[in-house]
C-alpha positions as CSV (number, residue, x, y, z in Angstrom):
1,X,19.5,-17.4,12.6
2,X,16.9,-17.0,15.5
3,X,13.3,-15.7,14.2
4,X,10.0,-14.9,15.7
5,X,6.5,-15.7,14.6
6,X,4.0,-13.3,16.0
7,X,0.4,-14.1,16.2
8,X,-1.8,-10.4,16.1
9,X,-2.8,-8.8,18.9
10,X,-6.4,-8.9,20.4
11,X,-6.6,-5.7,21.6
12,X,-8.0,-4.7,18.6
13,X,-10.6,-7.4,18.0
14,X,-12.1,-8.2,21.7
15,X,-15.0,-4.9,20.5
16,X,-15.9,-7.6,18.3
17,X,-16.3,-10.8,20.4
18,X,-20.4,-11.5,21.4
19,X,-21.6,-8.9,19.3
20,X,-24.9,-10.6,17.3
21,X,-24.5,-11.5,13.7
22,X,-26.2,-8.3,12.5
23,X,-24.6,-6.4,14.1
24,X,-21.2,-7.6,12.7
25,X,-22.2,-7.6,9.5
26,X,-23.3,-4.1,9.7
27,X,-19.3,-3.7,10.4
28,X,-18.7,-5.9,7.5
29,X,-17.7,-9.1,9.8
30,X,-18.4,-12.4,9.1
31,X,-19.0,-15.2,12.4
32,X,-17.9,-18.6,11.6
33,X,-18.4,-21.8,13.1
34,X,-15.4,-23.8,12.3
35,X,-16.5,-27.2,11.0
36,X,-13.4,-28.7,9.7
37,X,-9.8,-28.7,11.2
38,X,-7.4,-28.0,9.1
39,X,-9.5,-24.7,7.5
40,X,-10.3,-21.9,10.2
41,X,-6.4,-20.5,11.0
42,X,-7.2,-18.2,13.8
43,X,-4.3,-15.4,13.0
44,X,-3.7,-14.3,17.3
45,X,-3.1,-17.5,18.6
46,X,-2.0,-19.1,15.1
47,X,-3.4,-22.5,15.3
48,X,-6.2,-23.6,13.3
49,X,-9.8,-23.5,15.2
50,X,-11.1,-26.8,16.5
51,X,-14.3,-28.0,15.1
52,X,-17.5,-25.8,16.9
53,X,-15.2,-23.2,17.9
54,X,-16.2,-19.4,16.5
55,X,-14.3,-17.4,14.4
56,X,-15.2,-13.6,13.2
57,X,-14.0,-13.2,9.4
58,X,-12.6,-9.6,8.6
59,X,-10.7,-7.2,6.8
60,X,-7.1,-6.5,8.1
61,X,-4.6,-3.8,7.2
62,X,-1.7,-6.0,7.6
63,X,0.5,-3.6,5.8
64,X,0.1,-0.7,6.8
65,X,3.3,1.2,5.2
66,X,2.1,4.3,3.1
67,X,3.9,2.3,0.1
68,X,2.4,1.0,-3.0
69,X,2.5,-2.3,-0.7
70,X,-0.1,-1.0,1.6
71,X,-2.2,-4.1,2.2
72,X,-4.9,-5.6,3.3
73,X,-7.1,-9.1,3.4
74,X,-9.3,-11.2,5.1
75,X,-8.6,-13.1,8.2
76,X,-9.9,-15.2,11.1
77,X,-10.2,-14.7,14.7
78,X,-10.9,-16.8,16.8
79,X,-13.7,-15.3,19.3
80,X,-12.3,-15.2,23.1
81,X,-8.6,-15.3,21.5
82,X,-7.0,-13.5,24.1
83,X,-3.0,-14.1,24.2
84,X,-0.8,-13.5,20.6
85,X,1.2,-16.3,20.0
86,X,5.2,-15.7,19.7
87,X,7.0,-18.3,19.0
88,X,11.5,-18.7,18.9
89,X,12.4,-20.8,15.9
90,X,9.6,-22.4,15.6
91,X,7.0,-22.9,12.4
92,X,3.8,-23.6,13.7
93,X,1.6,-26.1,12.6
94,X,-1.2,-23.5,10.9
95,X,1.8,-22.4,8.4
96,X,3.6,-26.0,8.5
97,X,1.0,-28.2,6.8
98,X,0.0,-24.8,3.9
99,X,1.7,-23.7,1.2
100,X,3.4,-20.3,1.7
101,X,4.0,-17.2,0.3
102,X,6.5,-15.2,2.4
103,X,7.0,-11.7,1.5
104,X,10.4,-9.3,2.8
105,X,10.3,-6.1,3.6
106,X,12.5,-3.1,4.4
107,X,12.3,-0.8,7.1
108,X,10.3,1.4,4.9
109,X,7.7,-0.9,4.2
110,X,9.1,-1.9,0.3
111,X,8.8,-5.3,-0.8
112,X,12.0,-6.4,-1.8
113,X,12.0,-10.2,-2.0
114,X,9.2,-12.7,-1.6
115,X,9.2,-16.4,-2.9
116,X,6.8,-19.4,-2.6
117,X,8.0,-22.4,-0.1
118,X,5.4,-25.5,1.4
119,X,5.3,-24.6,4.9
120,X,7.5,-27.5,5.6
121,X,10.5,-26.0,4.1
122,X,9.9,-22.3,5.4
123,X,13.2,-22.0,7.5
124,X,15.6,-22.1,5.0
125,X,13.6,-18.8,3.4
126,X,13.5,-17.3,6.5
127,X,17.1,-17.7,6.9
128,X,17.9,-16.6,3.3
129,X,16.0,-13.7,3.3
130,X,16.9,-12.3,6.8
131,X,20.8,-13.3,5.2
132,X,20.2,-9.9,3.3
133,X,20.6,-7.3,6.0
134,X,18.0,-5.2,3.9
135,X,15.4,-7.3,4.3
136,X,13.6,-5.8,8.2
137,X,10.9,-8.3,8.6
138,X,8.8,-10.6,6.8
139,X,4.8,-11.7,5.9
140,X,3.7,-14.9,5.7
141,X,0.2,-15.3,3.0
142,X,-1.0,-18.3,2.7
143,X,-0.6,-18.8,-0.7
144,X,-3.9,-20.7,-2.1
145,X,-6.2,-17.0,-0.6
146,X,-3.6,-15.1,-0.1
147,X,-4.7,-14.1,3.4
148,X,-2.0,-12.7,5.9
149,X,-1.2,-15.3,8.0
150,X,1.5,-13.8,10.7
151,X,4.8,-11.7,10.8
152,X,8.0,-12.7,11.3
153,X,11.1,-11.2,13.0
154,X,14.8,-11.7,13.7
155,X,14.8,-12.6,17.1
């Protein structure tokens, strides 16, 4: 079954990019530096940051369904990100090498399935649960934080 992984879209970030540390936090964003790679998963272009590369740390409605599964988390972004990734059946790395928590939804917003997978065994979930004709789309959390890490789509 073909899928899509879709990385967020900049548009709403790019206020963000340059703005001084002070004046991010006064908007309740975090800048990081990322020093470590695996660890900074940049959630537009999803790959994780190389080493020196900034990254702004924020709260994100990721569900935004008025449903008791209205959501939200922190995420990164990496600073300059300018293109959302979307990738045709294929995992990419930043969700390969984590554990996963993938979460279905139906057109109303409802959670109605959700399981936990390493990321190296996420296509057979994402082929069982969009084998249920209910099931509209799909979150991937990454399961240690639970952040949002992207949505996925039948293709």
């Amino acid at each position: 079954m073909a899928y899509r992984v879709l990385g967020l879209d900049p548009a709403p970030f790019r206020h963000l990019y340059g703005l001084s540390d002070s004046v991010l936090a006064a908007k309740g964003v975090q800048r990081h530096i990322a020093d470590a790679k695996p660890g900074f998963p940049d959630r537009i272009e999803l790959r994780d940051a190389e080493p020196d590369e900034r990254l702004l740390l924020l709260n994100y409605v990721h569900q935004p369904a008025d449903t008791p599964y209205r959501a939200s988390h922190a995420i990164f972004v990496r600073e300059g990100a300018e293109q959302a990734v979307e990738l045709i059946d294929v995992i990419p790395d930043v969700l390969r090498v984590r554990p996963i928590s993938l979460r279905a939804f139906n057109a109303r917003g409802e959670m109605i399935d959700a399981d936990l997978v390493a990321g190296t065994d996420l296509e057979p979930l994402i082929e069982r649960f969009f084998g249920d004709l209910t099931v509209d789309y799909l979150h991937a959390h990454f399961a240690r934080r639970g952040c949002y890490a992207a949505r996925i789509e039948r293709s």
